[in-house]
Backbone bond lengths (Angstrom), bond angles and torsions (degrees), N, CA, C in turn:
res aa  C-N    CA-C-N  psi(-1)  N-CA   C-N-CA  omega(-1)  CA-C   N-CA-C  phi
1 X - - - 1.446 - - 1.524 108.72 -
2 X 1.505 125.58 133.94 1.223 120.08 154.79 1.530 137.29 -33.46
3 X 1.358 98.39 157.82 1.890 88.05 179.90 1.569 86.29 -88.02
4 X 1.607 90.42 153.25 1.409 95.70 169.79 1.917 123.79 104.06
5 X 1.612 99.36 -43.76 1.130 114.03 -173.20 1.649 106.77 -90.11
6 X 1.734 94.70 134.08 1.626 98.22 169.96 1.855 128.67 -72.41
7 X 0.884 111.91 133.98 1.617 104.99 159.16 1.331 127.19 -11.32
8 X 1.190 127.95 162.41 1.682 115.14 -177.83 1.774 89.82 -82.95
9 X 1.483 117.09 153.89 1.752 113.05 167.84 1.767 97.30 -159.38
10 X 1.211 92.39 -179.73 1.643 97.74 177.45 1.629 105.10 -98.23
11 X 1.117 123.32 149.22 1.622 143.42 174.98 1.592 91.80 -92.36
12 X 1.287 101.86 116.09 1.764 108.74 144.55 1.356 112.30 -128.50
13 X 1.520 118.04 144.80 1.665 117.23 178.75 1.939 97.86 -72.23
14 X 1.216 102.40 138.83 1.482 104.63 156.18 1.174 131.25 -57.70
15 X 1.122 120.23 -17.23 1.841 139.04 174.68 1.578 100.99 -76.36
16 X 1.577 129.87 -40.01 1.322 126.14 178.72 1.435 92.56 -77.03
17 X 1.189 146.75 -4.97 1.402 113.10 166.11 1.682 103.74 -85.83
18 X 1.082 109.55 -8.72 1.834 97.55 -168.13 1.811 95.49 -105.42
19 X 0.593 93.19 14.34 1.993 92.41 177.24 1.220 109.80 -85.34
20 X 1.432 121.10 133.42 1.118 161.00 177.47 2.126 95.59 -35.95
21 X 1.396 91.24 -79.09 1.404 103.81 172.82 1.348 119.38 -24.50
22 X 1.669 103.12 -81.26 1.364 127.32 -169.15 1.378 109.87 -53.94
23 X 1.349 124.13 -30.18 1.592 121.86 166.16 1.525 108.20 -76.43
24 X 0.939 153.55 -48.44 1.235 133.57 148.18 1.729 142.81 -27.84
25 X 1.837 93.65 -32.72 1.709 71.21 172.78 1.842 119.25 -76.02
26 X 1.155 88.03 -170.98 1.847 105.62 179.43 1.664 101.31 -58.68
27 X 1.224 106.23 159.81 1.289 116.56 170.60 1.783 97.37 -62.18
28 X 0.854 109.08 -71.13 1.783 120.70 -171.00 1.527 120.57 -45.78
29 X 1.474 95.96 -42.87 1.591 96.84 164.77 1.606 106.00 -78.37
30 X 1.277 138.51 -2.93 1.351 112.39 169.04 1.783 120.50 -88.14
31 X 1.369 96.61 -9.91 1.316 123.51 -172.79 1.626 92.88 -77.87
32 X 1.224 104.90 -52.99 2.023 103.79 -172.68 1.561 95.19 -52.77
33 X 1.523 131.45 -53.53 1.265 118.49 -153.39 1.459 103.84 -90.46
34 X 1.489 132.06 10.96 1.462 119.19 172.54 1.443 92.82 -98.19
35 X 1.376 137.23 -25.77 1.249 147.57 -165.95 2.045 90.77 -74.19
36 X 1.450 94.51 -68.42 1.659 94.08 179.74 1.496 116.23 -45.92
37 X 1.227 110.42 -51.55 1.890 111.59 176.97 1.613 106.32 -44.17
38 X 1.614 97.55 -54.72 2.003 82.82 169.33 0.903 130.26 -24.12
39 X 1.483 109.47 -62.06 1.503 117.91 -174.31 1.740 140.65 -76.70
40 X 1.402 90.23 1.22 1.304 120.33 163.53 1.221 108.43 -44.13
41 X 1.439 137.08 136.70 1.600 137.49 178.01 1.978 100.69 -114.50
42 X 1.300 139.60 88.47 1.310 113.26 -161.08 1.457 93.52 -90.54
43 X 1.179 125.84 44.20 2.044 113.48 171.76 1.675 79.89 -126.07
44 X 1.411 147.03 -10.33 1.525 121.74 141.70 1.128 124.60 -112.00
45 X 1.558 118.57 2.82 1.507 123.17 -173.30 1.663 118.10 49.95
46 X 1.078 87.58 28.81 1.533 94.97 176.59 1.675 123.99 -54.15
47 X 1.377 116.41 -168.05 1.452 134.27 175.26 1.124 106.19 -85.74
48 X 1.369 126.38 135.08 1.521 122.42 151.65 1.482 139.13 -75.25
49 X 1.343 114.04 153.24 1.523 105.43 167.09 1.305 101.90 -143.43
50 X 1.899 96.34 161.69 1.909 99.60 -172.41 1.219 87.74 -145.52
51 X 1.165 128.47 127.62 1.665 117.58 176.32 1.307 95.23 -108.25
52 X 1.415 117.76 170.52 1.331 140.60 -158.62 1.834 102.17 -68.48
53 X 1.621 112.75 -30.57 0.877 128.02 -150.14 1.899 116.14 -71.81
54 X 1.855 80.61 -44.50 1.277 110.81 178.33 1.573 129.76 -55.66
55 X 1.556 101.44 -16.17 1.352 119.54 -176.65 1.257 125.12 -144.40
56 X 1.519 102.21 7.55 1.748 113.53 175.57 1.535 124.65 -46.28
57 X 1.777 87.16 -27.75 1.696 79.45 -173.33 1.649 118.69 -98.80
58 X 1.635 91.10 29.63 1.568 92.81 178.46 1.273 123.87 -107.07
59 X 1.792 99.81 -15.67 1.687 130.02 -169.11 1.179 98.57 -159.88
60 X 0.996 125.27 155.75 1.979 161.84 115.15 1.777 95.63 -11.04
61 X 1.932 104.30 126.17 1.391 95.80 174.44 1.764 115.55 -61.72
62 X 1.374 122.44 -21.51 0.867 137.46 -172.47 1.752 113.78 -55.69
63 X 1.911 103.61 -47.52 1.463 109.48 153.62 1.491 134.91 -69.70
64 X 1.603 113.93 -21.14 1.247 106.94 165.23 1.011 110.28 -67.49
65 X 1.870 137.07 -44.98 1.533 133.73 -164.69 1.792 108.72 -52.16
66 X 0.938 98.48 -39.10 1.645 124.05 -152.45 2.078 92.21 -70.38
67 X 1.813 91.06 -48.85 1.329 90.09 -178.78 1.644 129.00 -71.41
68 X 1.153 91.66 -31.29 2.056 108.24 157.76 1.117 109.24 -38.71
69 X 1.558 110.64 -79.13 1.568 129.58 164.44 1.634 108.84 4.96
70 X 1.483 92.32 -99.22 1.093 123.92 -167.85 1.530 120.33 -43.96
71 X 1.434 118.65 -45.11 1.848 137.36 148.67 1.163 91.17 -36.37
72 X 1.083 140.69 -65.75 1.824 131.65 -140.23 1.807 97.60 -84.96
73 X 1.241 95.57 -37.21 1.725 98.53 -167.96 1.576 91.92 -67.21
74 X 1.332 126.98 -66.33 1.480 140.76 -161.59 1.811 91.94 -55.40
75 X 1.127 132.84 -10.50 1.500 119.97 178.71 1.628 106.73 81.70
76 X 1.299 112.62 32.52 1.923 97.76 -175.66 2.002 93.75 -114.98
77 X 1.170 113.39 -32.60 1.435 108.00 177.15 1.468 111.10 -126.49
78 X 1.499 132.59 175.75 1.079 142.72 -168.61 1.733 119.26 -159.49
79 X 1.124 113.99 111.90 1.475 108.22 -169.03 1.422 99.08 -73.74
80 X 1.384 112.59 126.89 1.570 103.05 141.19 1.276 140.00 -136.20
81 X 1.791 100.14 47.76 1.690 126.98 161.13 1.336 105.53 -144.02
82 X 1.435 106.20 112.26 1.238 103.81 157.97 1.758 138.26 -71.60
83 X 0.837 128.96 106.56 1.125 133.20 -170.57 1.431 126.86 -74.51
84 X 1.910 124.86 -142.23 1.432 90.61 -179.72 1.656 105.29 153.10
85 X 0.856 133.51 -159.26 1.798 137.70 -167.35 1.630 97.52 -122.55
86 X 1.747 117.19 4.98 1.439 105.40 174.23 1.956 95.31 -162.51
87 X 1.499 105.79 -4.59 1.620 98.62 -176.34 1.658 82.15 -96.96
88 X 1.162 157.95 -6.59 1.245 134.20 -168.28 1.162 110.80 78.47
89 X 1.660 131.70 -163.50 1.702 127.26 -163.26 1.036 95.17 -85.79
90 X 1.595 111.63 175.45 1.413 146.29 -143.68 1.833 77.84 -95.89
91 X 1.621 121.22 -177.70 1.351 106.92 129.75 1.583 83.41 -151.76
92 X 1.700 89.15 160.39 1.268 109.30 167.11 1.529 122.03 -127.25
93 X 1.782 127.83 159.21 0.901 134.69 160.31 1.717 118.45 -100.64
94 X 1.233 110.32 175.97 1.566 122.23 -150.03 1.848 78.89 -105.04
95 X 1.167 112.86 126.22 1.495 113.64 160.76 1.280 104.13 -136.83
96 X 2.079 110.67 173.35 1.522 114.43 167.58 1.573 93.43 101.86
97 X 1.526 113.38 173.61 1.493 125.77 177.59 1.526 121.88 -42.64
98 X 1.403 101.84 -44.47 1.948 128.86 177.11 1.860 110.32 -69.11
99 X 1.128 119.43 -14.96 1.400 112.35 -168.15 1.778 105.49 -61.43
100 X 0.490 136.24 -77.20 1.920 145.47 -179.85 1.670 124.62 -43.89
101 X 0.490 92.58 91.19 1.058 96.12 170.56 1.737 132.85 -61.07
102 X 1.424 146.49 116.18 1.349 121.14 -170.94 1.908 87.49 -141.61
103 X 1.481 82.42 148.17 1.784 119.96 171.66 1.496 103.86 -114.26
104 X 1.219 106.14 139.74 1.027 113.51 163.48 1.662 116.19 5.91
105 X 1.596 106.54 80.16 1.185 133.04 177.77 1.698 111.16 64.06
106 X 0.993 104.11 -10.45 1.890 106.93 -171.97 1.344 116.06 -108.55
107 X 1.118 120.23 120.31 1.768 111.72 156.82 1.415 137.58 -60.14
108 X 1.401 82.06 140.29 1.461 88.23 -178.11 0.957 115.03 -125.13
């Protein structure tokens, strides 16, 4: 590793911990969207995906569905692939106040 450079980690704004919203969801759905921020790529800003698989052993698929759910309803994510038992994963994008990310003046 370089000098200087941190470990790989997840970015959360400190303001999403004090939001109104974000204290309201489920424990589990907050867990899906620190899991999804992982998977965030910010050198294409791409779409995310989380398959059931990736986190089965943390919850019941029944709590991941619920936790999707609940992200999409609350306005923090947005599918726009539906996925499926033959389309492959879902994907989602980052929406709402939290979507962007910025460094030192730039998005990421």
């Amino acid at each position: 590793m370089k000098k200087n450079r941190l470990p790989p980690f997840v970015a959360l704004y400190k303001a999403l911990l004090k939001d109104q919203n974000w204290r309201k969801l489920s424990s589990s759905s907050k867990v899906v969207y620190v899991y999804l921020r992982n998977k965030f790529n910010t050198n294409s800003l791409s779409q995310v995906s989380l398959s059931y698989v990736e986190i089965g052993d943390m919850m019941s698929t029944g709590t991941v569905n619920r936790a999707f759910k609940e992200l999409q309803q609350k306005g923090f994510i947005e599918k726009t692939k539906q996925g499926g038992l033959f389309g492959g994963v879902c994907l989602y994008k980052f929406i709402g106040p939290f979507k962007d990310f910025h460094y030192k003046g730039y998005p990421v």
